[in-house]
C-alpha angles and dihedrals in degrees: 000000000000114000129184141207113207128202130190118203113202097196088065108019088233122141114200124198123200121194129203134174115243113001100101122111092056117143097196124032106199107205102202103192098302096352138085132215128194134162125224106220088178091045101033096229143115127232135211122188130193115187098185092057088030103225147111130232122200134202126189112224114243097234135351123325125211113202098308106216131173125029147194145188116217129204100266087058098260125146116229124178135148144239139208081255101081095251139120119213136192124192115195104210098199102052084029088232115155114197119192114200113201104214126222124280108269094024080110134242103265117060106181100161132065133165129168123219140146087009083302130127113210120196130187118200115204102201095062095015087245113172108189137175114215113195106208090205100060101027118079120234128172117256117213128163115241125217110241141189142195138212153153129276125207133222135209124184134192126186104224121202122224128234115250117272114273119204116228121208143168128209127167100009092305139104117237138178117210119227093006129094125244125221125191112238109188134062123254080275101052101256119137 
């Protein structure tokens, strides 16, 4: 299926959409500085998008994946994100090594927060309010190669005019807009 990332640009009023194939059903998207990571949880696969080149990179994931959720980009450049499954996970995009890290029993079953500092990786489970480090260094974790693949992404841009500018004032407690109709939008209640 085709996804797109859209941008708007206020300095210019112009929306830009980029389409590219297979990166859709992502909970998370991860900007690191001028690219974009999501993760696939239909497809299985992760995404990487560079505007600038214009172009996408996939990886399929090694094994199941069930829902990936947070992620994080460490300083030597890895990916790390989580699952439902207990596990902790790391792609390096340039070698194309995924590694899977099995977390201990108890840790929970539903990580949905990662965050990388000091060579760590911290993980917080919602379901026990377990907040965990994993040092990639000391814990053992299982290293496959992932098959990848590259492509273009295509962009489409419209300049979109603004409305005029409209004054707001207020005057005796109440908000008003000058040269514009008002409609109520709620019921006698309050509901919309």
């Amino acid at each position: 299926s085709e996804s797109k990332l859209h941008r708007f640009d206020p300095a210019v009023n112009q929306w830009c959409s980029y389409a590219y194939a297979g990166a859709g059903y992502s909970y998370y998207l991860l900007a690191d500085g001028d690219v974009f990571w999501s993760l696939n949880w239909f497809s299985e696969h992760i995404v990487r998008f560079d505007p600038g080149a214009m172009s996408i990179k996939r990886w399929s994931m090694s094994e199941p994946v069930v829902e990936p959720y947070a992620m994080a980009m460490d300083q030597d450049g890895l990916l790390w994100w989580s699952d439902r499954s207990n596990r902790l996970y790391s792609l390096d995009p340039a070698s194309d090594t995924q590694r899977v890290y099995v977390l201990p029993q108890g840790t929970g079953s539903i990580v949905q927060r990662v965050e990388t500092s000091a060579g760590l990786v911290w993980y917080a489970e919602s379901v026990s309010g377990t907040l965990g480090a994993l040092d990639p260094v000391v814990a053992a974790g299982i290293t496959t190669t992932l098959a990848a693949s590259a492509g273009p992404a295509a962009e489409s841009c419209v300049t979109i005019t603004p409305e005029p500018d409209v004054l707001v004032s207020k005057a005796s407690g109440e908000l008003a807009w000058s040269d514009m109709p008002v409609t109520t939008i709620h019921d006698a209640d309050g509901w919309l």
